[in-house]
N, C-alpha and C positions, 0 to 999 in steps of 0.2 A: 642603448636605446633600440628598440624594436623598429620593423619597418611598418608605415602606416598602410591600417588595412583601405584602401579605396573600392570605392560601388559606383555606380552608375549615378548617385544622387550627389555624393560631394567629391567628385573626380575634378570637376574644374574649379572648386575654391582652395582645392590644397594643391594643387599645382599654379596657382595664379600669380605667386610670385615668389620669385628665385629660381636657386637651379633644384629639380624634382627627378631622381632616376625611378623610372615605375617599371616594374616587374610582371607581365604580363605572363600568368602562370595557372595551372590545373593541377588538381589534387592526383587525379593519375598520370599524369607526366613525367616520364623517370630523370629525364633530364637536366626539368625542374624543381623536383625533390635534390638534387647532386649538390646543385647551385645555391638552394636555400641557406644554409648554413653562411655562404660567402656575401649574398645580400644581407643576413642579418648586423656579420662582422660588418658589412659596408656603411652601415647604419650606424652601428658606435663608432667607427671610424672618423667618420664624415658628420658626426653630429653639429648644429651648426652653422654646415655649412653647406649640405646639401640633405633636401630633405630624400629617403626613401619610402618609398610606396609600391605596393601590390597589389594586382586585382586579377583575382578569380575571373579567366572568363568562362565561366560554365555560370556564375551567378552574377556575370555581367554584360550581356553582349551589345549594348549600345556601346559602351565604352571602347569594347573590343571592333567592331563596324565603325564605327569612327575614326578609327586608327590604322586599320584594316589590318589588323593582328590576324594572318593567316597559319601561320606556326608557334610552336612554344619550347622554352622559352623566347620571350620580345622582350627587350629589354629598349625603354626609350628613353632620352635624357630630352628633359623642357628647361625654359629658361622663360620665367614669367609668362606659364599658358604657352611657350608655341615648343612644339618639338623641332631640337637642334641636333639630334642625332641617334643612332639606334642600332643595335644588334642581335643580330639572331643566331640563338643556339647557345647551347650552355660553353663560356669560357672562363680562363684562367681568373683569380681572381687579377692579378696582375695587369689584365686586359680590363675590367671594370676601373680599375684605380687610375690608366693611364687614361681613360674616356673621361673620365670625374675630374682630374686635375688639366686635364687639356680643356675644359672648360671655364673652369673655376678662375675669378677677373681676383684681382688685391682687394677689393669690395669685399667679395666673398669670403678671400683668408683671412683679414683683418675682423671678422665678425665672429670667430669662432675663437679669438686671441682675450684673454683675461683682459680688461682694462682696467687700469692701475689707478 
């Protein structure tokens, strides 16, 4: 699964409920070009159970002012619309994985489990 493209228009209904990591990124970013690849994998990974998302802010910037994304990459974890946590700067994927599962309730892992 790809990570979902977000804009300024449906930024708040696809983060409105569960847990949402957005990726707060620029096409000439190098740091965020690095990282790309690791959000994608984070996405098949976490299918399920945590949705991924990205937004351009060069063709976004209310979203980016709202959040007050000063640098890039911003990487922010929500939890039904409200931001529960955040990073800045391109890291390990290992460090995304341990933000993703430090949040993640038995709700959420139970939802991504084949039911029988």
């Amino acid at each position: 699964m790809k990570p979902v493209e977000l804009t300024d228009s449906n930024f708040n209904d696809e983060i409105a409920s569960g847990l949402t990591l957005v990726d707060f990124w620029a096409p000439w970013c190098g740091p965020c070009r690095i990282i790309a690849p690791v959000i994608e994998e984070l996405a098949g990974q976490y299918e399920g159970r945590v949705k991924i998302g990205k937004v351009n802010v060069d063709e976004n910037p209310v979203t980016q002012g709202q959040y007050r994304v000063m640098s890039i990459p911003t990487l922010i974890l929500f939890r039904d619309g409200q931001p529960v946590e955040g990073v800045v700067g391109a890291q390990p994927k290992r460090a995304f994985e341990t933000l993703l599962d430090k949040h993640l309730t038995p709700a959420d892992k139970a939802a991504a489990q084949p039911s029988a």
